[in-house]
N, C-alpha and C positions, 0 to 999 in steps of 0.2 A: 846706474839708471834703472833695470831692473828690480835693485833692492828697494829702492827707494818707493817706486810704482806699485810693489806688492805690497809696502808697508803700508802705503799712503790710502789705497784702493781696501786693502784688506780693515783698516779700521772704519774708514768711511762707510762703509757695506755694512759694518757689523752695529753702528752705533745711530744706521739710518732704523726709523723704525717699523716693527714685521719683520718676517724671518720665516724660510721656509713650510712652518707648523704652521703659521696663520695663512698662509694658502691653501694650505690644504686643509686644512681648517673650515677656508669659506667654498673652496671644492664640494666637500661632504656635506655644509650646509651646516658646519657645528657640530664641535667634539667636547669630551665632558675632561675634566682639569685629569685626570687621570692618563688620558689617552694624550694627551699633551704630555705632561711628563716622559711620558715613554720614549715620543716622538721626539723629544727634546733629547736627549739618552743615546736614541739610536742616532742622533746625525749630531751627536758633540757637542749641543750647541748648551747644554748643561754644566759644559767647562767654565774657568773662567776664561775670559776674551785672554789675556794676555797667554795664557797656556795654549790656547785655540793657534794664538799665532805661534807659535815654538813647533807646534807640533804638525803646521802648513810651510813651513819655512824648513823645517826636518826632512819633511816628504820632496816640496821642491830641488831642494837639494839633490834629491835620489833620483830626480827625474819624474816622480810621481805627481803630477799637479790635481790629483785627490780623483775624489768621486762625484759625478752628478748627481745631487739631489732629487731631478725629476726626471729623467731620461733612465737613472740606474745604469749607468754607465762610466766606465772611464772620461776623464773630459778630455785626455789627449785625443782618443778616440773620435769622440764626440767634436771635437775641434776639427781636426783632421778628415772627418766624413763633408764638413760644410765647407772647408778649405778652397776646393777645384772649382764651385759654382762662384766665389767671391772672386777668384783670382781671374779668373776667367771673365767677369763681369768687367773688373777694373783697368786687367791688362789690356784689354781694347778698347776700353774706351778712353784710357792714358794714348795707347796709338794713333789711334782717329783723333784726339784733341791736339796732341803735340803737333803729330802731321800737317794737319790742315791750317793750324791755328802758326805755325815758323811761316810755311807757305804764303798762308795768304798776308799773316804779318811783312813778311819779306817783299813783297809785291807790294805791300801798303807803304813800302817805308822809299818805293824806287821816286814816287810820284804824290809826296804827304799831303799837298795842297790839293792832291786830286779827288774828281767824285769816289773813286775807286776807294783811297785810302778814309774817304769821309765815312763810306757806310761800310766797311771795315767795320770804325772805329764805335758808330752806333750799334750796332750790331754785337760788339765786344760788351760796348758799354749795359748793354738791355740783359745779355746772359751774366756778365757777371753782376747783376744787380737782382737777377728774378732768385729766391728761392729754389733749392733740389725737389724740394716735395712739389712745389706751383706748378714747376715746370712737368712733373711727372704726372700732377694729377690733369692738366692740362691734354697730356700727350695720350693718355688713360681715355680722357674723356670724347677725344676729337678722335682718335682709333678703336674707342669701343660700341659708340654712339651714335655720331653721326657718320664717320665712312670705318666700320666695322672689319678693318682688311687685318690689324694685326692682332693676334694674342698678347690679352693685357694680364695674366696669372698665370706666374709656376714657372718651371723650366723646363717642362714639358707635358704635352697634352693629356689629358684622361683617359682619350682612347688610345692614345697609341700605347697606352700601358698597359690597357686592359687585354687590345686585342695583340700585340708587341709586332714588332717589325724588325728591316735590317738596319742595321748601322747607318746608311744612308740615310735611313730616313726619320731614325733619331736625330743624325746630325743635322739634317735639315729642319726640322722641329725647334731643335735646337740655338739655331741661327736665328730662327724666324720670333721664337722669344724674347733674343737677346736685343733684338731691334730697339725698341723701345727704352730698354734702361741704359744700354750704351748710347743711344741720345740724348736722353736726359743727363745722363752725367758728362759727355760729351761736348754740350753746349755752356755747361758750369763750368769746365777746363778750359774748355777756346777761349772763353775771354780774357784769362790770364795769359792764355802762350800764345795769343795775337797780338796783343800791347803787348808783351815783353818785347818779342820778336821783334816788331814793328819799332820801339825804340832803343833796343839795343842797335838793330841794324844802321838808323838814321847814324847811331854816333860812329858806328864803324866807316860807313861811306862818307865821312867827314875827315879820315885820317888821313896821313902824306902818302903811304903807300898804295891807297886806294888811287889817290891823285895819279900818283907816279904810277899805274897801270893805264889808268885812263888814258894819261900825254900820250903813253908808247903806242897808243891804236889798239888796245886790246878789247877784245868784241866785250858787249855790256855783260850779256848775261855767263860769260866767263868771271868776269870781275864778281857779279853778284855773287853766283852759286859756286865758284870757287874758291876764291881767294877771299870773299867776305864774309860768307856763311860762317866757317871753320871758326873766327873769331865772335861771329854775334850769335853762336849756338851757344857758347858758355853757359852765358845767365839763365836762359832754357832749358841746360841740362838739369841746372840748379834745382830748378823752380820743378821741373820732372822728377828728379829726387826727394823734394819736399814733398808733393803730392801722392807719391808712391806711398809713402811714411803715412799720408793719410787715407788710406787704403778705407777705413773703418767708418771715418764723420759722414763721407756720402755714402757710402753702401749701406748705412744704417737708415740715412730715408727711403732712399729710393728703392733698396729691398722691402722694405713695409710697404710702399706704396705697390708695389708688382709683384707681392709675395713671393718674390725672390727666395731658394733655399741656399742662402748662404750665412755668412758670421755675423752681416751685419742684422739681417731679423732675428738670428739665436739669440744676439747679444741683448737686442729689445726684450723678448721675448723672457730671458731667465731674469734678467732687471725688474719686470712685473714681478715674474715665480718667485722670486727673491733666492735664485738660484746660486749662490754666494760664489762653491767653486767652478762653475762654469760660465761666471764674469771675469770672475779673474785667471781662469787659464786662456780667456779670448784675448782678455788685456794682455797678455804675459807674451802671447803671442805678438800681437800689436806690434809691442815692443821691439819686439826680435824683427820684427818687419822695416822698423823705423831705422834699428843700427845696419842694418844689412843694407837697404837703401840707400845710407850714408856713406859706406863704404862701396857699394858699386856708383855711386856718383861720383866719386872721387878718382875712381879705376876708369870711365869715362870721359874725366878730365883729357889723362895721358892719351887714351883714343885721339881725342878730337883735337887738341892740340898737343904738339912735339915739344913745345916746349917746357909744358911741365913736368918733362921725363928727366931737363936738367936742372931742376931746382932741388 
């Protein structure tokens, strides 16, 4: 998977057109065929393509996933500095969407025909239908403009940098940032893990064991949150494992739109610069995000049900 993605990614980027030198290029406002050359020279790109990739494919190997073109830096580095603000962005808002969205699914699923389970289901249906960026520019606009309460840029304030503070009060800075894009992306999850939930559940409380708790007198919300959960969490872990993998498609708007410093506006950002190896050490990462995800979903199975520990 890997190889494939560096190959796939590494021609595509090389054969789209512009290239580093013509950024900087329209940077300076124009440079004479000379100073191009050079520029060509110093960052490889003077090779031919197919050497270019032998000698990107050498270095990954080694661990080296090259140099940034416009940061002048490692791009491990350079990866790994923007890492904690994206992970951090997506892991709660993965939390807050799963949570609430099994919840209220699960609740929708006790009473389907009910007002309850209806505006659930509107509600599910209107987030997963609006756009990440809509809903961002939306939530931008309604707390920048008309009720002015939360910070709509960065991940933390200008003054508290200039003038600095305690740890407290970073981390509450912090928090008070994060409002907003973990909503936004928040409200684009629930609608998936509310209809999941909401019909995985239905078909579980249709089964004979559910029945055969119900006869014996067993109180409801035993039956629900015990003995039903465990089986209609499955598909949800699933679908929580999918969305981990896509760590990148929504942090890439909704970091641009709340100028978010994370991977997902690096990744915009060198995509303009035509920053070659700092696309694809983001992707490479990606990647690694996507098998690892797969594999702790899978270790998740055996958590939440016993029985896949004997197949």
């Amino acid at each position: 998977m890997l190889l494939a993605l560096i190959t796939l990614t590494f021609f595509l980027l090389h054969i789209s057109p512009g290239d580093i030198v013509d950024t900087l290029a329209g940077e300076m406002g124009g440079i004479t065929e000379e100073i191009r050359l050079d520029l060509q020279r110093h960052y490889g790109l003077d090779k031919p393509l197919f050497t270019q990739f032998l000698t990107y494919m050498k270095n990954v190997a080694q661990g080296d996933l090259g140099y940034s073109f416009y940061f002048n830096e490692p791009v491990l580095k350079v990866v790994l500095t923007r890492f904690p603000a994206t992970a951090l962005l997506f892991l709660l808002s993965l939390i807050c969407s799963v949570g609430l969205g099994t919840f209220l699914g699960n609740l929708a699923s006790i009473k389907p025909d009910g007002y309850f389970s209806a505006g659930v289901t509107i509600f599910s249906l209107a987030g997963h239908s609006a756009p990440a960026f809509w809903v961002g520019i939306m939530l931008l606009l309604v707390f920048s403009v008309l009720i002015p309460i939360f910070p709509v840029v960065g991940m933390i304030s200008t003054d508290l940098i200039v003038k600095g503070g305690s740890f407290w009060e970073y981390l509450l800075d912090v928090i008070v940032h994060l409002i907003l894009p973990v909503a936004t992306l928040s409200v684009i999850y629930f609608a998936s893990f509310s209809r999941l939930a909401r019909a995985s559940m239905m078909d579980v409380l249709r089964t004979d064991y559910i029945r055969m708790a119900r006869a014996k007198g067993m109180p409801e919300h035993i039956v629900i949150f015990k003995h039903a959960l465990r089986n209609a969490a499955l598909p949800v872990i699933t679908a929580a494992g999918l969305r981990l993998g896509q760590v990148f498609s929504g942090a890439v708007v909704v970091e641009t739109v709340f100028a978010w410093p994370g991977l997902g506006q690096l990744a915009f950002q060198s995509v303009l610069r035509r920053d070659y190896p700092t696309v694809l050490g983001i992707l490479f990462f990606a990647t690694l995000m996507v098998i690892v995800s797969n594999i702790l979903t899978d270790l998740a199975y055996r958590v939440v049900d016993p029985r896949v520990k004997s197949v």
